[in-house]
C-alpha positions in Angstrom: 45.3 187.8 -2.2 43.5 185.2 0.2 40.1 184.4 -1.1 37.2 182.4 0.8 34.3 179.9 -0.5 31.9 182.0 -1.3 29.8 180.2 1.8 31.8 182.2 3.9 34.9 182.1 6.3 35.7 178.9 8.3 33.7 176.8 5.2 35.5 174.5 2.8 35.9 174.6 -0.8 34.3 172.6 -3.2 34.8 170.9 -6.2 32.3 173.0 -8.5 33.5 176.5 -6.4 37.4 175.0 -8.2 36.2 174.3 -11.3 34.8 178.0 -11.5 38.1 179.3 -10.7 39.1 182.2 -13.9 43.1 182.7 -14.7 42.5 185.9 -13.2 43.1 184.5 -9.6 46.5 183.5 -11.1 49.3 183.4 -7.4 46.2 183.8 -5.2 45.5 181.7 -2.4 43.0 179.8 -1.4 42.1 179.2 2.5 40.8 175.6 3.2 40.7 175.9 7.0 42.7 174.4 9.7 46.4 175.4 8.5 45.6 174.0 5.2 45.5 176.4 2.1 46.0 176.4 -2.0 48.2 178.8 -4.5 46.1 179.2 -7.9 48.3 178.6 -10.8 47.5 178.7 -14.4 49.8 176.5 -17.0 50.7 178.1 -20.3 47.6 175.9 -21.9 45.3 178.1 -19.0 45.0 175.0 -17.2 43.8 176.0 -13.5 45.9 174.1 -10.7 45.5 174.4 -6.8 48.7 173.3 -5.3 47.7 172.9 -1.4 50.2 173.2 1.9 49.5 172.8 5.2 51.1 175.5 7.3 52.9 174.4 10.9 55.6 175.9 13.1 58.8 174.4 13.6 61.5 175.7 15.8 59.8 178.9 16.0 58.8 179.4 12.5 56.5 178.9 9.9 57.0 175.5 7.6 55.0 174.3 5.3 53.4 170.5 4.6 52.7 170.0 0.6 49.2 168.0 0.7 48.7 167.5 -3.1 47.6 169.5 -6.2 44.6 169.6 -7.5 42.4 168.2 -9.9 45.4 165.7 -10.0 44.7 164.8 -6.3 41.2 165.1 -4.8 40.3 167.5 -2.3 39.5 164.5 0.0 43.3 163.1 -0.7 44.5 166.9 0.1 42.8 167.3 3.4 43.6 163.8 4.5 46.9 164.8 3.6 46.8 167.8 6.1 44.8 165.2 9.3 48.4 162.7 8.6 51.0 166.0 9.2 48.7 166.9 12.3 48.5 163.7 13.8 52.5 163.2 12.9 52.9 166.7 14.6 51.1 165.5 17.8 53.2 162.6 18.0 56.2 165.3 17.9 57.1 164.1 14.4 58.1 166.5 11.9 55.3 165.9 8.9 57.8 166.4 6.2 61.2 164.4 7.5 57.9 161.6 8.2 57.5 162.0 4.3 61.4 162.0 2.9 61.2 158.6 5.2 58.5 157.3 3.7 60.1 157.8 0.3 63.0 155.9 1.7 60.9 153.5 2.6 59.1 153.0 -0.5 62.3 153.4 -2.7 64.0 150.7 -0.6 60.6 148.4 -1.0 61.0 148.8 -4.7 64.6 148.3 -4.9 63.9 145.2 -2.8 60.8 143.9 -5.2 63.4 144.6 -7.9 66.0 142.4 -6.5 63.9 139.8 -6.0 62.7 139.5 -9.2 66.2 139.9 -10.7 67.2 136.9 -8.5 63.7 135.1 -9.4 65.0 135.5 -13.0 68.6 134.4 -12.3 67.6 131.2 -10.2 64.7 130.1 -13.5 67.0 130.9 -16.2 65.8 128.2 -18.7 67.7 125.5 -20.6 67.2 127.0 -23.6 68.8 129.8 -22.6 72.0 128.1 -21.6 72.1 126.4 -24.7 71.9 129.6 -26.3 74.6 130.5 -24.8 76.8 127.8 -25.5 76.2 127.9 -29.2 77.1 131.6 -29.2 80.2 131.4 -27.5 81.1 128.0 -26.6 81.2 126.1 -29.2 82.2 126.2 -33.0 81.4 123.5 -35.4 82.5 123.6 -39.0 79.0 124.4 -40.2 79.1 127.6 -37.6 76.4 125.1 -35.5 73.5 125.4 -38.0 73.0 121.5 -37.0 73.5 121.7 -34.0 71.0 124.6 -34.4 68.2 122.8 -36.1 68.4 120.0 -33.6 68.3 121.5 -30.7 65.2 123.5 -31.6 63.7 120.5 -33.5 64.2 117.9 -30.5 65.5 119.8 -27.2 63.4 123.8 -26.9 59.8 121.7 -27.6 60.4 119.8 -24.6 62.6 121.2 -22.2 63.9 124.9 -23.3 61.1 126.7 -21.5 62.0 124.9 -18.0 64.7 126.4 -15.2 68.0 124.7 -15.5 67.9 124.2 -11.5 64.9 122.0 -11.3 65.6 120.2 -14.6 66.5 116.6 -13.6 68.0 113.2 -15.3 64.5 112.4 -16.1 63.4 115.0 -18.8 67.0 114.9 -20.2 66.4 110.8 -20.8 62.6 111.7 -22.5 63.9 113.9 -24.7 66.7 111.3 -25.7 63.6 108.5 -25.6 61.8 110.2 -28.6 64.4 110.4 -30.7 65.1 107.0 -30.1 62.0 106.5 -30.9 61.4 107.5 -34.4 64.5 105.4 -34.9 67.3 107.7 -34.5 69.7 106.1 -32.3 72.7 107.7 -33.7 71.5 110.6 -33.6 70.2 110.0 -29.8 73.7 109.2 -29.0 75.6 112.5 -30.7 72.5 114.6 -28.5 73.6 113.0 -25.6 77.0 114.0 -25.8 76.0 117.5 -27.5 74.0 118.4 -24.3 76.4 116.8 -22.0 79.1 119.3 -23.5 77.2 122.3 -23.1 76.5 121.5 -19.4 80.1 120.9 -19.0 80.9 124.8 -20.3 78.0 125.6 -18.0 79.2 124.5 -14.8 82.1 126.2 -15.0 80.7 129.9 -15.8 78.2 131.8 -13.7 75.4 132.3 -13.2 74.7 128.6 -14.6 77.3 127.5 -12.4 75.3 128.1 -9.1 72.1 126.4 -10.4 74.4 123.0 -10.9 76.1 123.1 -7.8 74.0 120.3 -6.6 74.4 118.4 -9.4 74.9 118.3 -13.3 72.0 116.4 -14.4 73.4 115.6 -18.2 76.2 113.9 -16.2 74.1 111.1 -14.8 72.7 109.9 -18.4 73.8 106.4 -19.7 72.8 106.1 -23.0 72.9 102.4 -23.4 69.9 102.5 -21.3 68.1 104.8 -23.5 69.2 103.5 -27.1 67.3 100.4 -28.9 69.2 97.3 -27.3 70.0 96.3 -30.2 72.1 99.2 -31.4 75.5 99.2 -31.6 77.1 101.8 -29.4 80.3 101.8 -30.8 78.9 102.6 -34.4 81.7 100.6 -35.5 80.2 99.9 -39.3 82.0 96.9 -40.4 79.8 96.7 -44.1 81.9 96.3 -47.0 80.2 95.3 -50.5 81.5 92.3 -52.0 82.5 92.1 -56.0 78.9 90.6 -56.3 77.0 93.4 -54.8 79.1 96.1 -56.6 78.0 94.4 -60.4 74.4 94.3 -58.9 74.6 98.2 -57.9 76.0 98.9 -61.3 73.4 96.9 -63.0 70.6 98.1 -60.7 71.9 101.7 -61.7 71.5 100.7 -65.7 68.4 98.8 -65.3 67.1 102.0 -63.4 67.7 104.4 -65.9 67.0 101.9 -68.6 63.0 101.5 -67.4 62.6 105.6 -67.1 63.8 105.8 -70.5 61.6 103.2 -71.6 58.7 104.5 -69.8 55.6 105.7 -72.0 54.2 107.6 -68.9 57.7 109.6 -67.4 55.6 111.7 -64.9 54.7 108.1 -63.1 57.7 105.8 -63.5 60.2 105.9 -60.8 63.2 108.2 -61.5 66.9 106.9 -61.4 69.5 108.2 -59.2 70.7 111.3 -60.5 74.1 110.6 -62.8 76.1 113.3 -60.6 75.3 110.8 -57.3 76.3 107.8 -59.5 79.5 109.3 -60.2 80.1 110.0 -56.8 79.6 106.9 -55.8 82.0 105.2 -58.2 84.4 107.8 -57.7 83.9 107.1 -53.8 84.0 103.9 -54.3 87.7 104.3 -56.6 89.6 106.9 -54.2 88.7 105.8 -50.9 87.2 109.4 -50.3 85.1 110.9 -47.8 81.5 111.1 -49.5 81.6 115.0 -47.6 84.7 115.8 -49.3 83.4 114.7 -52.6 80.4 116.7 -52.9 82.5 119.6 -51.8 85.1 119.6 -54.2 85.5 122.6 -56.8 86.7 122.1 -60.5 89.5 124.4 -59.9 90.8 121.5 -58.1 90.9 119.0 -60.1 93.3 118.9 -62.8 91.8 116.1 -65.5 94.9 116.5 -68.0 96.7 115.7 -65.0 94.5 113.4 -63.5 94.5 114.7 -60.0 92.5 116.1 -57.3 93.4 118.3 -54.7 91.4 118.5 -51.3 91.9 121.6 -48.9 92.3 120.7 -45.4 89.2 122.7 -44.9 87.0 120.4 -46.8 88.7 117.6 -44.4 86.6 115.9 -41.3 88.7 116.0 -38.4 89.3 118.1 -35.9 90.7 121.2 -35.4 94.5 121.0 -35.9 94.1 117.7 -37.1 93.0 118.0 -40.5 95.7 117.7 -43.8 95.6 118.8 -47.1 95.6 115.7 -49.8 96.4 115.3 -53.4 94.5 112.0 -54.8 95.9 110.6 -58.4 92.9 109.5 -59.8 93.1 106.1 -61.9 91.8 105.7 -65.3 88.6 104.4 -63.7 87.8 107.8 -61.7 89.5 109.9 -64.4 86.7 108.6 -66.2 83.9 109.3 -63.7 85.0 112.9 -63.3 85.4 113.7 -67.1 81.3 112.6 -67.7 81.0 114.6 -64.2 82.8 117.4 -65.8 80.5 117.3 -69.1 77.5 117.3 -66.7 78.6 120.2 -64.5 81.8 122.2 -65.6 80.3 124.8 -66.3 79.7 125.5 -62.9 82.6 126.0 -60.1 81.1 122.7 -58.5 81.8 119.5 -58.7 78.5 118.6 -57.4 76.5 122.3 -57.7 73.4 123.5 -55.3 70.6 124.1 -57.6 71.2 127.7 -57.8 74.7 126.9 -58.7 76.2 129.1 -56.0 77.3 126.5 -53.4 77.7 122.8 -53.5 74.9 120.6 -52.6 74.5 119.6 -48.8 76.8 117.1 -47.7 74.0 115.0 -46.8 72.0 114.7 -50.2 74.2 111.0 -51.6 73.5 109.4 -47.8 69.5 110.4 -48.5 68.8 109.5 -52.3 70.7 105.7 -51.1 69.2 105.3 -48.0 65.5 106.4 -48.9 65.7 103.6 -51.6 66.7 100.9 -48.9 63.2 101.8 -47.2 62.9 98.4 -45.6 65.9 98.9 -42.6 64.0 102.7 -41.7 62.4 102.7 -38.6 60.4 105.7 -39.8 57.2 106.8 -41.2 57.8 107.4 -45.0 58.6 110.7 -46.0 56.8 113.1 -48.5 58.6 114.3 -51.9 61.3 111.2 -50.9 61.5 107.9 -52.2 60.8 105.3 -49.9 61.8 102.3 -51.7 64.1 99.0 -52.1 65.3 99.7 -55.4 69.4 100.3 -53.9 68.8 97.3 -51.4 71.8 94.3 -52.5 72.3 90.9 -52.4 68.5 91.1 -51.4 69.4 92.6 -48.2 71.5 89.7 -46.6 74.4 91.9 -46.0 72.0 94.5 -44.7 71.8 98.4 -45.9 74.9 99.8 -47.3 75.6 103.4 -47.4 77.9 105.6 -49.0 81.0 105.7 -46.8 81.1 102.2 -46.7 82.4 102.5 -50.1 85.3 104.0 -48.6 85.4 100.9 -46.4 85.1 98.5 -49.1 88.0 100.8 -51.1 90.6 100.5 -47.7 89.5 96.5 -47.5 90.2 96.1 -51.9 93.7 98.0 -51.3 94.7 95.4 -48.6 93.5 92.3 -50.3 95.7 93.8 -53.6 98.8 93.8 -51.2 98.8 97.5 -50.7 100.9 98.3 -47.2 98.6 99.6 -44.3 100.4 102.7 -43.9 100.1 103.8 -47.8 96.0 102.4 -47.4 96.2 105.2 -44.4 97.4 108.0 -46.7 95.4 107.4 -49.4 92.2 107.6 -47.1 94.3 111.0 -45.7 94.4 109.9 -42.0 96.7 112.0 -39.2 98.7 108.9 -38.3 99.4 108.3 -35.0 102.7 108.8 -33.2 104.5 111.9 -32.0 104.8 115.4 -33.3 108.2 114.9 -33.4 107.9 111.9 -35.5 105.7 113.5 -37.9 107.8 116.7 -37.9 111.2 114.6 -39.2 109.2 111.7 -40.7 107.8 113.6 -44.0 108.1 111.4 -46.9 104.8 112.1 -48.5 104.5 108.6 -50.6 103.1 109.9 -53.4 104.5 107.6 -55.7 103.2 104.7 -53.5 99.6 106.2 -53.3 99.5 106.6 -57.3 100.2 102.9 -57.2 97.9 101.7 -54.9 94.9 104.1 -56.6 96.1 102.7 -59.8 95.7 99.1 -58.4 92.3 99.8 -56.9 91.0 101.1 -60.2 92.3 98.2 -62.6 90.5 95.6 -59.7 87.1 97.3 -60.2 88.1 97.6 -63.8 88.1 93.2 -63.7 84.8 93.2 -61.3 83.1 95.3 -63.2 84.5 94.0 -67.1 81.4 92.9 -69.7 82.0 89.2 -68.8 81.4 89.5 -65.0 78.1 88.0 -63.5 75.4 90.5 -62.7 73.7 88.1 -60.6 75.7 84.7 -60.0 73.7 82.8 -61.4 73.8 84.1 -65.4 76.2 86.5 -67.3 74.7 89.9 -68.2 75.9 92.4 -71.0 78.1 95.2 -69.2 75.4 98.5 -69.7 77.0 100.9 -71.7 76.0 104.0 -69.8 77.3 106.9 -72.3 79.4 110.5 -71.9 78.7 112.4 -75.6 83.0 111.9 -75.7 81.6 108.3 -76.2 83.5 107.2 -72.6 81.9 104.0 -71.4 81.4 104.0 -67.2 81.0 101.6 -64.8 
């Protein structure tokens, strides 16, 4: 059924006449005039819809124009609608091919807004997240990156990671580098510089990063002698070994240390000693020519004190991938001793050196911090809260300047060599990859244990002398030899 405004044939419909549409006119239509006219349709929730069409011929027959539906288009939108097909028709253009290429149109505009954004995107990817990248799949460290982690979001995102790797230049690499530097940090300015170079390096051989370094690698142009204090050494060569003076001073300053906090009558305000597990470490350090790492790593399933040896994993070694040994050490009599009052303090544990929850061992990190916050007066840093920030492990009143624990490895390769020990056993015992040919080292596999037991043996009775009651604590008057106590009444260094 066609139905009319109620104004009348040839009138137009309005919005109230639509609105008092009933369901009852449900498939009826509606004339609006000029070829235009609406279907009634009611939606299962009674909703009242006019869907409109403009009626035209087209090779002899009736086609129709869809205008709109209403109340979702206006009746303005509709009819205007209806003027565009007429004045399309009138140009001899079929309304609704005009329409399908409109859509064409619009789909290809939107496809082309897309593709421009996707290539925006792809030409501001940031540094961070080629970094990102890189940690995820180009490169493992032993630690699974958590370092390499916590420095790149301490020192690199803050200042660069938001920025696209195309415009990033020389410049903001060197700034970054120039505050860590800075706060004092020129090793670790120099092992950034060489972390950042590497991932750059992966980058510019992979897409997409590939095409945003093609005019240039910016990581490549950093020198970081120009960025470092001048006075650092690049090489990082350490060459500080303790002399037999300095290691009766750090004993005695260990005694005298523990001595005072025992003598205190406030303990919440006196100064604490070093913990007895990082003494022990230090003269077992100090008495096997070990990595300090390696130390605090150790488990008690691998150390046999009936037998008086320790047995390091290669996985516990430094080195690099494919390079790394296992080694056996034959403790002397002087670390035997260190490990059985280490054993009393923590065997019941599976640590040598537990993690305060006992489930791990303690960071690798933890003897190189409690040594170097008490030698306070070679930081170039602000002093740090809940750390001590003193001179109380400063020797020789600093004229050799700060010594740190791997020196002690040093100064244990340096005693072997002055006691006569041969280079290549000196090399073993510190559990270097010697150089030389696979082959070589393939036929060549005499494993000199009897050799290294000697030359640990020798090392042990030396420090055994230095450190003997007589020796001078100071050089210029004798000192009693502190008698720092296991409960199996074993007397330590």
């Amino acid at each position: 059924m066609t139905r009319y405004p109620k104004s009348g044939r040839g009138r137009r419909w309005t919005v109230a006449e639509l609105k008092a549409i009933s369901d009852h006119w449900r498939g009826d239509t509606l004339a609006d005039g000029d070829g235009l006219s609406g279907t009634v349709r009611v939606g299962n929730d009674s909703a009242i819809t006019v869907h409109w069409r403009y009626a035209f011929k087209r090779d002899g027959k009736v086609a129709w124009h869809y205008c709109g539906t209403w109340p979702v288009s206006t009746l303005e939108t509709v009819r205007a609608g209806r003027d565009a097909a007429r004045e399309a028709l009138k140009r001899r253009i079929d309304p609704n091919e005009k329409r399908e290429a409109d859509r064409v149109e619009a789909r290809e505009r939107i496809k082309a807004v897309i593709a421009e954004d996707e290539q925006r995107k792809a030409n501001d990817i940031s540094v961070e997240s080629l970094i990102r990248e890189w940690l995820n799949s180009g490169v493992l460290r032993k630690d699974g990156n958590a370092e390499l982690v916590r420095v790149f979001e301490k020192d690199v995102f803050p200042k660069i990671g938001t920025k696209a790797v195309r415009v990033l230049t020389e410049q903001d690499l060197r700034e970054v580098l120039g505050a860590v530097v800075g706060r004092g940090a020129n090793r670790l300015a120099v092992t950034l510089s060489r972390d950042i170079r590497q991932a750059f390096r992966w980058a510019e051989k992979r897409q997409p990063w590939r095409r945003l370094l093609l005019e240039g690698n910016p990581a490549e142009l950093l020198q970081i002698e120009t960025i470092v204090d001048p006075a650092y050494d690049l090489s990082n060569v350490r060459t500080r070994v303790l002399t037999e003076r300095e290691i009766v001073e750090l004993r005695n300053t260990l005694a005298r240390m523990a001595t005072d906090y025992a003598g205190a009558p406030d303990k919440r305000a006196a100064p604490r000693p070093v913990q007895m597990t990082t003494q022990h470490a230090l003269w077992i350090s100090l008495s096997t020519a070990c990595r300090m790492g390696e130390l605090l790593m150790a488990q008690w399933k691998h150390v046999d004190l009936e037998a008086g040896t320790w047995f390091i994993p290669k996985e516990n070694v430094k080195g690099a991938r494919g390079k790394k040994q296992d080694h056996r050490v034959y403790l002397s009599p002087f670390a035997l001793r260190h490990f059985q009052a280490l054993h009393h303090l923590t065997g019941t544990t599976a640590w040598c050196f537990p993690s305060s929850d006992g489930k791990t061992h303690v960071d690798v990190k933890t003897v190189s911090k409690q040594v170097g916050d008490r030698q306070y007066r070679f930081k170039k840093r602000a002093m740090l809260r809940g750390r001590r920030n003193d001179d109380s492990l400063v020797l020789d009143r600093g004229a050799g300047g700060e010594w740190t624990p791997h020196d002690l490895r040093r100064t244990a390769a340096t005693m072997m060599q002055a006691l006569g020990v041969a280079p290549e056993v000196i090399d073993r015992c510190q559990n270097h990859v010697l150089a030389g040919s696979r082959v070589r080292r393939h036929y060549m596999t005499h494993e000199y244990d009897e050799e290294k037991r000697a030359a640990w043996g020798r090392l042990g009775a030396a420090l055994e002398t230095i450190l003997a009651p007589t020796k001078a604590a100071s050089g210029r008057r004798r000192a009693a030899r502190p008698k720092v106590g296991t409960p199996d009444g074993v007397v330590l260094a």
